[in-house]
C-alpha positions as CSV (number, residue, x, y, z in Angstrom):
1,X,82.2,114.4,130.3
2,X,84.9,113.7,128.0
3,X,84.5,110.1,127.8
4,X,87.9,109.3,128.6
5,X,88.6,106.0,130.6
6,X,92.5,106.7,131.3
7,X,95.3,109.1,130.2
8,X,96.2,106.6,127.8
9,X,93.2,107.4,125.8
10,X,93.2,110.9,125.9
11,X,93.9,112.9,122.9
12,X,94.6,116.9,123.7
13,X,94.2,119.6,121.4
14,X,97.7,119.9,121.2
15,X,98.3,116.5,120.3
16,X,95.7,116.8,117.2
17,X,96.7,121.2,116.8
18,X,100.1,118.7,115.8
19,X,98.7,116.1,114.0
20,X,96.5,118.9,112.3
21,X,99.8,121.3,111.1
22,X,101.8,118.2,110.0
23,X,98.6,117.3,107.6
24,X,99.0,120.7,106.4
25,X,102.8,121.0,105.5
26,X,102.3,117.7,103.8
27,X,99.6,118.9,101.8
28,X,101.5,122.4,101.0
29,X,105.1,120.0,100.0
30,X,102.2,117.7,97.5
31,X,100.9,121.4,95.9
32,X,104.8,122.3,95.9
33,X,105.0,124.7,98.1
34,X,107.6,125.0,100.8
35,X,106.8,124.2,104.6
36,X,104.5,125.9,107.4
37,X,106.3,128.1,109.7
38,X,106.9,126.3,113.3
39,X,105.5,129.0,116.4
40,X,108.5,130.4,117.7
41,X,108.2,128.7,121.0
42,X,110.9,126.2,122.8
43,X,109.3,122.8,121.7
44,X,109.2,123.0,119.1
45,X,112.6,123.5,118.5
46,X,113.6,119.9,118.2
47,X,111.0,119.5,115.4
48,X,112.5,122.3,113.2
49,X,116.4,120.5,113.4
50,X,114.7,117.0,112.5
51,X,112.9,118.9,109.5
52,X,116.2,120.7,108.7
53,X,118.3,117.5,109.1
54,X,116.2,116.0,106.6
55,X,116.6,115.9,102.5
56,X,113.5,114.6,101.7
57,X,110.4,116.3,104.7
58,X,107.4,115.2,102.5
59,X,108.7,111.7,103.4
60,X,109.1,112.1,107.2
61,X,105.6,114.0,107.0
62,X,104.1,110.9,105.3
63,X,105.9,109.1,108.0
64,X,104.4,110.8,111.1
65,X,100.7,110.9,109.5
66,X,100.9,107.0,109.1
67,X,101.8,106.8,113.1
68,X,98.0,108.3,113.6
69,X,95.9,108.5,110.5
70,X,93.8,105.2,109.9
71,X,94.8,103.6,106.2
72,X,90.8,102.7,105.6
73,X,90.1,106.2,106.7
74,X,92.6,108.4,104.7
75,X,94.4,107.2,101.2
76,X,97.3,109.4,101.8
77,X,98.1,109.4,98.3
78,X,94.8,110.7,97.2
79,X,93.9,114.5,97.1
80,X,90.5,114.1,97.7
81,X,90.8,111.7,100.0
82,X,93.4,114.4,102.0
83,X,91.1,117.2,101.5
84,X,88.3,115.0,103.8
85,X,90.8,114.3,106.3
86,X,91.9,117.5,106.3
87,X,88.2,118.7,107.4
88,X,87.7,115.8,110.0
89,X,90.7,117.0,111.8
90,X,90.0,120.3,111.5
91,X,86.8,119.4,113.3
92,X,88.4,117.2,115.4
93,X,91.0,119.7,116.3
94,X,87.8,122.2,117.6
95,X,86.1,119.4,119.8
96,X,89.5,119.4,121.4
97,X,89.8,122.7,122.6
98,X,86.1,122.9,123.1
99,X,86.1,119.8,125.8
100,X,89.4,121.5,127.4
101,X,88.2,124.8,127.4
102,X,84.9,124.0,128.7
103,X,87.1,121.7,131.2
104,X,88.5,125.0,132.8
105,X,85.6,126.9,133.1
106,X,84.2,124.2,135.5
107,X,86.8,124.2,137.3
């Protein structure tokens, strides 16, 4: 159903809920704004003390988008270009919890 071969493969809607809020505080730190509150919840505790360890977060943003987002798909130094990828994840993110959610109901 989900077309997944292994684990490996498998993206969650966590996983892209993640990938998704990092694309956002990256895009509020280019308009100048100050960072997306974390959910008060235990994990991600460790991502708030590398974010407040850290002098420069639009840098370690850029640097976790580049472990995921494809360079021919996204010029992350283009608005435009971030305003696209913002959508595609966006939808991407909604496929995600629609497989999973549909997942449990079957089951």
């Amino acid at each position: 159903m989900l077309q997944v071969d292994d684990r490996a493969s498998y993206v969650s809607y966590e996983t892209w809920w993640r990938r998704r809020f990092d694309l956002r505080n990256y895009m509020q730190i280019w308009r100048g704004k100050g960072l997306l509150s974390w959910p008060e919840q235990v994990e991600y505790e460790e991502i708030k003390d590398e974010f407040a360890s850290t002098d420069n977060p639009g840098a370690l943003l850029r640097e976790r988008l580049e472990k995921w987002a494809d360079p021919d798909e996204v010029d992350l130094d283009c608005w435009e270009d971030c305003q696209k990828f913002m959508y595609l994840t966006d939808q991407d993110v909604k496929k995600a919890y629609m497989a999973e959610l549909e997942t449990i109901i079957q089951f």
